[in-house]
N, CA, C and O atoms as CSV, one atom per row, in Angstrom:
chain,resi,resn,atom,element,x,y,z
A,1,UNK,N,N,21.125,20.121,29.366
A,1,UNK,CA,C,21.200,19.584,28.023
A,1,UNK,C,C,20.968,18.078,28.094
A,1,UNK,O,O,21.407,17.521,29.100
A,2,UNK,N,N,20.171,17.126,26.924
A,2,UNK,CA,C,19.848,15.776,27.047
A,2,UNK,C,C,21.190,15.315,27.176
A,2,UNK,O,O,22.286,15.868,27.100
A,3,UNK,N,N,20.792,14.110,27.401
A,3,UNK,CA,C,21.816,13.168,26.901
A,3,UNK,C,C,21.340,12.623,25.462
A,3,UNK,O,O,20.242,12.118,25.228
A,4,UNK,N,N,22.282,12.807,24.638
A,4,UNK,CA,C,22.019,12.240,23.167
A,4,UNK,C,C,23.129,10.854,22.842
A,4,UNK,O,O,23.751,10.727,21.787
A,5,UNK,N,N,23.171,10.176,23.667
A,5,UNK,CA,C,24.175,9.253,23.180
A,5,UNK,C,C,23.349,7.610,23.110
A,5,UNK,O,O,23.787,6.577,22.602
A,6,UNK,N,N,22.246,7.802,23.700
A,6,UNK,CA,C,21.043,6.741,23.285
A,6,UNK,C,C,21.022,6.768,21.958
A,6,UNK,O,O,20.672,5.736,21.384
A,7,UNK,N,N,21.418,8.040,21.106
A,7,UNK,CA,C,21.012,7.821,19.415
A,7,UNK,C,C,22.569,6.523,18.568
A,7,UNK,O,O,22.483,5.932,17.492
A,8,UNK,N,N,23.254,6.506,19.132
A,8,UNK,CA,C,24.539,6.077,18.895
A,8,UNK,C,C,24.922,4.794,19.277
A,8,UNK,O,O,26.145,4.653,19.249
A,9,UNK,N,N,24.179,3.631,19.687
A,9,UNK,CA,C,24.000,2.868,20.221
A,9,UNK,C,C,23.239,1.838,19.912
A,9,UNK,O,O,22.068,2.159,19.713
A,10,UNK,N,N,23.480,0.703,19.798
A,10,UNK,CA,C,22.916,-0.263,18.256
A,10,UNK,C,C,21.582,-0.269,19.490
A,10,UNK,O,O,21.814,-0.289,20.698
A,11,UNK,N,N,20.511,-0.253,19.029
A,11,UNK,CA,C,20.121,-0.521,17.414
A,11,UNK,C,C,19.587,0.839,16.882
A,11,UNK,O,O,18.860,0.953,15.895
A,12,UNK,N,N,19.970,1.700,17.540
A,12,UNK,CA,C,19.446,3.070,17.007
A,12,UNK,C,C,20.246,3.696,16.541
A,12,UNK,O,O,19.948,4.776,16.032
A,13,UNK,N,N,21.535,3.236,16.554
A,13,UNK,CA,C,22.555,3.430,15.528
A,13,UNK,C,C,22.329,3.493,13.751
A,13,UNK,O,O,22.707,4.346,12.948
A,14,UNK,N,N,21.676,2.420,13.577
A,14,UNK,CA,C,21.549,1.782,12.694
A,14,UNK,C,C,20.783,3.235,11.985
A,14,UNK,O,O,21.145,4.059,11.145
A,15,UNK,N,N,19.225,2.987,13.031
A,15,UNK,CA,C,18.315,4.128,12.487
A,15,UNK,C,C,18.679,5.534,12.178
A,15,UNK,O,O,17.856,6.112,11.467
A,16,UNK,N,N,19.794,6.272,12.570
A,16,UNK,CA,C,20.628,7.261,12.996
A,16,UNK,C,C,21.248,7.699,11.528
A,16,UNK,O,O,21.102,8.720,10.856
A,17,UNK,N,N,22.063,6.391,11.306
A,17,UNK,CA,C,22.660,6.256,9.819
A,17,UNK,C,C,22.038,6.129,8.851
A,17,UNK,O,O,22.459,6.647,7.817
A,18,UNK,N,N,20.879,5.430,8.855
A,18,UNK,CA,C,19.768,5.635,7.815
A,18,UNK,C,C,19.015,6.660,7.395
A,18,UNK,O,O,18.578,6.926,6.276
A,19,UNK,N,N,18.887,7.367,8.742
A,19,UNK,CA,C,17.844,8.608,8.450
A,19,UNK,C,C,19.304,9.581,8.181
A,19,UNK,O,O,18.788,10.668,7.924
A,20,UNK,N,N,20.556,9.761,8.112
A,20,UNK,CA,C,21.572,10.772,7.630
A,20,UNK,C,C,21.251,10.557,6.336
A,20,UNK,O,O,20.733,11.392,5.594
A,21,UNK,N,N,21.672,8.999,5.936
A,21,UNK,CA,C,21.815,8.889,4.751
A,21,UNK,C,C,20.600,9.090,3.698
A,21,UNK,O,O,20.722,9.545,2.560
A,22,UNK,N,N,19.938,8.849,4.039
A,22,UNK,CA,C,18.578,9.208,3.232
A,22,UNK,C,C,18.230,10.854,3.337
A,22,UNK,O,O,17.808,11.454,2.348
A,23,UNK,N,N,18.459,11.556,4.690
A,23,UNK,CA,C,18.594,13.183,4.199
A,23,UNK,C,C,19.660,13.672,3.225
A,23,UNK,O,O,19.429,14.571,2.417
A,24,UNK,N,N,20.868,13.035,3.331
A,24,UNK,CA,C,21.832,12.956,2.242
A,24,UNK,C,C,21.355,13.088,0.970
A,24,UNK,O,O,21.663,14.043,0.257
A,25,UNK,N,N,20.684,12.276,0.655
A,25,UNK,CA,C,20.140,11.515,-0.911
A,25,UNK,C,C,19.084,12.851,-1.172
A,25,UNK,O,O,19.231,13.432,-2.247
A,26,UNK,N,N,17.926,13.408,-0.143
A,26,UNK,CA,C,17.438,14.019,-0.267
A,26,UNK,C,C,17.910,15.829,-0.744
A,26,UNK,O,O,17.403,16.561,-1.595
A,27,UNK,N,N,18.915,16.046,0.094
A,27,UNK,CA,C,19.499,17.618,-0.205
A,27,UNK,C,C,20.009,17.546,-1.237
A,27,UNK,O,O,19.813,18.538,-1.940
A,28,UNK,N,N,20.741,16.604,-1.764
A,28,UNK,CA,C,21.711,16.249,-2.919
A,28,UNK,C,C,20.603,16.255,-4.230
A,28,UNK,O,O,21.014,16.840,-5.232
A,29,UNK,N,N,19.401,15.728,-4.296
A,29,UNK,CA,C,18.583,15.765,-4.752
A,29,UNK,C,C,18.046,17.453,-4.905
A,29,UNK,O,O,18.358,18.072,-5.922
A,30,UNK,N,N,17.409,17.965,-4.062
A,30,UNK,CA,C,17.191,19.514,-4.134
A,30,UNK,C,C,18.118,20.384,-4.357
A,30,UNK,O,O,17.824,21.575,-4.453
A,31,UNK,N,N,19.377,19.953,-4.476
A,31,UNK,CA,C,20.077,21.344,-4.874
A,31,UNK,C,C,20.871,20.670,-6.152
A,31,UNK,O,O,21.166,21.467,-7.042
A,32,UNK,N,N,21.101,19.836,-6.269
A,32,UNK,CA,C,21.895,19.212,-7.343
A,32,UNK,C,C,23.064,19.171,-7.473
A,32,UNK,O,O,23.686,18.978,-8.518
A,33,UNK,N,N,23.508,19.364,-6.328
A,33,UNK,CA,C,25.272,18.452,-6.173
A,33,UNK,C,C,25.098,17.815,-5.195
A,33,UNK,O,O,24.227,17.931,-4.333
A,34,UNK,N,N,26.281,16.806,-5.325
A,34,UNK,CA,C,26.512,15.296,-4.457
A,34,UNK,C,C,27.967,15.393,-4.365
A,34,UNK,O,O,28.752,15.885,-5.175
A,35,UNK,N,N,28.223,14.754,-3.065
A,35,UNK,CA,C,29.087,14.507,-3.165
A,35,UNK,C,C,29.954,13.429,-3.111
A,35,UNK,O,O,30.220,13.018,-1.982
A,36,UNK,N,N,30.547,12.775,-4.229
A,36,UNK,CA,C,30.974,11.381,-4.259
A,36,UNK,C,C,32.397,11.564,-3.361
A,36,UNK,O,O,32.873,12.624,-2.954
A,37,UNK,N,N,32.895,10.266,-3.192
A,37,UNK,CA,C,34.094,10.137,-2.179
A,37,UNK,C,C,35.439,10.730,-3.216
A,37,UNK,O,O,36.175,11.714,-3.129
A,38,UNK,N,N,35.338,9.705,-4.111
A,38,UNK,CA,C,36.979,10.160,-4.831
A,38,UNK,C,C,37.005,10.952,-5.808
A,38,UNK,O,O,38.109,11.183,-6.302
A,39,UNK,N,N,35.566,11.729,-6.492
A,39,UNK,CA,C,35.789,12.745,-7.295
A,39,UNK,C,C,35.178,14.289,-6.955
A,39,UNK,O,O,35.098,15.276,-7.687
A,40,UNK,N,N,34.690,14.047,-5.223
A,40,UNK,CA,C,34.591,15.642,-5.309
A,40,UNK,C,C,33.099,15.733,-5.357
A,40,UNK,O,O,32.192,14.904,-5.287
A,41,UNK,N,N,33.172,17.209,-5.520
A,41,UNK,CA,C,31.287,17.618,-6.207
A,41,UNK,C,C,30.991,17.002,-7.459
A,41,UNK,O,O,31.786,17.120,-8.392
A,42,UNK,N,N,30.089,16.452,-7.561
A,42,UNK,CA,C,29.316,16.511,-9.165
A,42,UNK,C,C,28.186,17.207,-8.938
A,42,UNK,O,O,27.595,17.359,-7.869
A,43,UNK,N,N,27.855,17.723,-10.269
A,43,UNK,CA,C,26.624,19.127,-10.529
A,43,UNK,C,C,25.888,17.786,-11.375
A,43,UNK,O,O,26.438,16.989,-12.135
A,44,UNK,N,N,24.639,17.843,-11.004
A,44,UNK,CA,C,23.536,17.213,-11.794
A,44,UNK,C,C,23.477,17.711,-13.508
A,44,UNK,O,O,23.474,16.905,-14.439
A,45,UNK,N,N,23.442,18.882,-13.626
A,45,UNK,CA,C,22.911,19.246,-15.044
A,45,UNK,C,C,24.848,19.056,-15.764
A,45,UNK,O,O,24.918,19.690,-16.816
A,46,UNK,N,N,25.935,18.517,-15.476
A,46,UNK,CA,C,27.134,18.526,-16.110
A,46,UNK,C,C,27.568,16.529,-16.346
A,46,UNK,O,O,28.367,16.077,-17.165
A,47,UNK,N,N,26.636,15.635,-15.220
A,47,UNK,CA,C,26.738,14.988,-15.285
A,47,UNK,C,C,25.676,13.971,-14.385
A,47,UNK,O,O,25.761,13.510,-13.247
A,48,UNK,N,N,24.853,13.878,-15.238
A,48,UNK,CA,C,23.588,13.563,-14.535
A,48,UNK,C,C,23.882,12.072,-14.369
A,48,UNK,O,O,23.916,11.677,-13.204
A,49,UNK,N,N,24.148,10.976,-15.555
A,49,UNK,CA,C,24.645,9.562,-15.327
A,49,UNK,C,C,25.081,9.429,-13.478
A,49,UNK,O,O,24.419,8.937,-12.564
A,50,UNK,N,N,26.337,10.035,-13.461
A,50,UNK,CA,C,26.825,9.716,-12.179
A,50,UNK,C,C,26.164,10.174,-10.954
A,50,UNK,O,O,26.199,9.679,-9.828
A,51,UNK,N,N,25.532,11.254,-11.406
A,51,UNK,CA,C,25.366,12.015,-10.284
A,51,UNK,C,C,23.751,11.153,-9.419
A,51,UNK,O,O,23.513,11.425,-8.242
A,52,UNK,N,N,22.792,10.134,-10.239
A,52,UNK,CA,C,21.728,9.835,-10.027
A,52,UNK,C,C,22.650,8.463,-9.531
A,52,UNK,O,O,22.049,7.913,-8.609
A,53,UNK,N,N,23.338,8.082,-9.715
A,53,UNK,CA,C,24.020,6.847,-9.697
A,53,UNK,C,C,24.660,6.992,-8.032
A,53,UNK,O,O,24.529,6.131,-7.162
A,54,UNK,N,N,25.351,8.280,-7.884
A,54,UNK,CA,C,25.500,8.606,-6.387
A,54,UNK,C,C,24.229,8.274,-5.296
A,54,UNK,O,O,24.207,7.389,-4.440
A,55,UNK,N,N,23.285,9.182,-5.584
A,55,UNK,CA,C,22.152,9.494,-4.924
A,55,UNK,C,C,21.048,8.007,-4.669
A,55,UNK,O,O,20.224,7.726,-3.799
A,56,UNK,N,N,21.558,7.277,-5.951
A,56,UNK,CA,C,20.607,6.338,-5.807
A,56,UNK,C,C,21.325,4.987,-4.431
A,56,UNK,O,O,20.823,4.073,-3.777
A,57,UNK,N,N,22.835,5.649,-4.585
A,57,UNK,CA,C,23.707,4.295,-3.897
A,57,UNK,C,C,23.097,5.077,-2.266
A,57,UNK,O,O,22.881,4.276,-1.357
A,58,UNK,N,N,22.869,6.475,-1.997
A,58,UNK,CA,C,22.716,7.236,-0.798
A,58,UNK,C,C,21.520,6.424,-0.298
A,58,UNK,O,O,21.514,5.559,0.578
A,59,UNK,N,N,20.728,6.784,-0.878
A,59,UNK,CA,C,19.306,5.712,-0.941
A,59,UNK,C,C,19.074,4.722,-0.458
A,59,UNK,O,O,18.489,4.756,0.624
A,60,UNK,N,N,19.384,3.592,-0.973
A,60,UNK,CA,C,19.959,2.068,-0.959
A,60,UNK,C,C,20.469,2.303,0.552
A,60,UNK,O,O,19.743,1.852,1.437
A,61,UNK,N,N,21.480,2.871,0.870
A,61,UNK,CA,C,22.054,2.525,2.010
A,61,UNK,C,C,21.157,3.063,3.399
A,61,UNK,O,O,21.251,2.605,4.538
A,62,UNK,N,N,20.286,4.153,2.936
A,62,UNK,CA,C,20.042,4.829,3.934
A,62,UNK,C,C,18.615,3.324,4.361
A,62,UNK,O,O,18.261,2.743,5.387
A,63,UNK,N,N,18.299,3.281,3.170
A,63,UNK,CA,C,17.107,2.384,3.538
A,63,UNK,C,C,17.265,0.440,4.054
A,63,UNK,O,O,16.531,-0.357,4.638
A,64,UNK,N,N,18.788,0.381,3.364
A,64,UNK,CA,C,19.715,-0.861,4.137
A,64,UNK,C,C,19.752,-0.685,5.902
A,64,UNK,O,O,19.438,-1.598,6.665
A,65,UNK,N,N,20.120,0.432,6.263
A,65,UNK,CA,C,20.367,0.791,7.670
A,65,UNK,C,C,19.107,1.325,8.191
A,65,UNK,O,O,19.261,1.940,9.246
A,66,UNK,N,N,18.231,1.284,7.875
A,66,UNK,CA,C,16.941,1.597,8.192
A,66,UNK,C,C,16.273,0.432,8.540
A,66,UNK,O,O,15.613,0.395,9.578
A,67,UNK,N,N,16.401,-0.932,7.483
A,67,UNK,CA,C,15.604,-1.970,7.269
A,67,UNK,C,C,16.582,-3.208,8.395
A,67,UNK,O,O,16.050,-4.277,8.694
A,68,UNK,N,N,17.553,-2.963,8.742
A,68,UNK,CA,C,18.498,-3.376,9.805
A,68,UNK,C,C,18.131,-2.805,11.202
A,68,UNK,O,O,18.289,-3.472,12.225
A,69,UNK,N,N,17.734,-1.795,11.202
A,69,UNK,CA,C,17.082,-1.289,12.737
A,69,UNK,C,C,15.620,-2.022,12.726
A,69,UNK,O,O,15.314,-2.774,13.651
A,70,UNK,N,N,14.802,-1.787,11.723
A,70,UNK,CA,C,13.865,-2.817,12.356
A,70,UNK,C,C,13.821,-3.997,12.022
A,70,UNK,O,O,12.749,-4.600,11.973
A,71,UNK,N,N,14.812,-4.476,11.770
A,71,UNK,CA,C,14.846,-6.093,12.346
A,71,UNK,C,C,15.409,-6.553,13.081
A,71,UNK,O,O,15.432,-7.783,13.129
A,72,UNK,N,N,16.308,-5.575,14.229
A,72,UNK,CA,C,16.557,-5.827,14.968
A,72,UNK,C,C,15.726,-5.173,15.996
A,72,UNK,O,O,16.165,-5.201,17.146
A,73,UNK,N,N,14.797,-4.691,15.811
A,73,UNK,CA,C,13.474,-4.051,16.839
A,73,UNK,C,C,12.571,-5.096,17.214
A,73,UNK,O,O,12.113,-5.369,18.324
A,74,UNK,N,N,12.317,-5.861,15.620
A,74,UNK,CA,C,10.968,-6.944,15.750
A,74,UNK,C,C,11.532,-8.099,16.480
A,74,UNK,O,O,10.811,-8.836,17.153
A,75,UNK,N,N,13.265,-8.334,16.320
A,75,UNK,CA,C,13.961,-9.414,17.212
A,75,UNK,C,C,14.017,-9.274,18.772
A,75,UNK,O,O,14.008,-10.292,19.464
A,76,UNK,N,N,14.072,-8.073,19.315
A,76,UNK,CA,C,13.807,-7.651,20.255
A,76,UNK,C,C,12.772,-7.954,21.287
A,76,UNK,O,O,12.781,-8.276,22.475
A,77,UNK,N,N,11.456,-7.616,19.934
A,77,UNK,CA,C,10.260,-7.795,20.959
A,77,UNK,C,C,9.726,-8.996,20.656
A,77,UNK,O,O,8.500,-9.058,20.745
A,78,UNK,N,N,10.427,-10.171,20.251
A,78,UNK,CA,C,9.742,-11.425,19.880
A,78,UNK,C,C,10.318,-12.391,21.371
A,78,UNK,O,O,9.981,-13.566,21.514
């Protein structure tokens, strides 16, 4: 079996958490529940306001921790 602990380990950490979080945003998207921290499931078609408001914060972050791995890639090779 690999060793998988190279994924866990800055700076691919970073990338690791980005690409969760952005599959996050994505399933939550195709099936239409999310799940927020302090209220649980929300269903898209019962409360769409919040529920795009979740997905969009999933987003944001996945692509924050995404855009943090490569700048610490391009710092790397400079």
């Amino acid at each position: 079996m690999p060793d998988l602990s190279f994924l866990f380990k800055p700076p691919r950490l970073f990338l690791t958490l980005g690409a969760i979080s952005f599959f996050g945003a994505v399933v939550s998207t195709c099936t239409g529940k999310t799940w927020a921290r302090f209220q649980g499931w929300i269903n898209r078609a019962e409360e769409p306001r919040q529920f795009w408001g979740v997905v969009a914060m999933y987003l944001l972050v996945g692509i924050c921790f995404i855009g943090i791995f490569l700048y610490q890639i391009d710092g790397v090779s400079n």
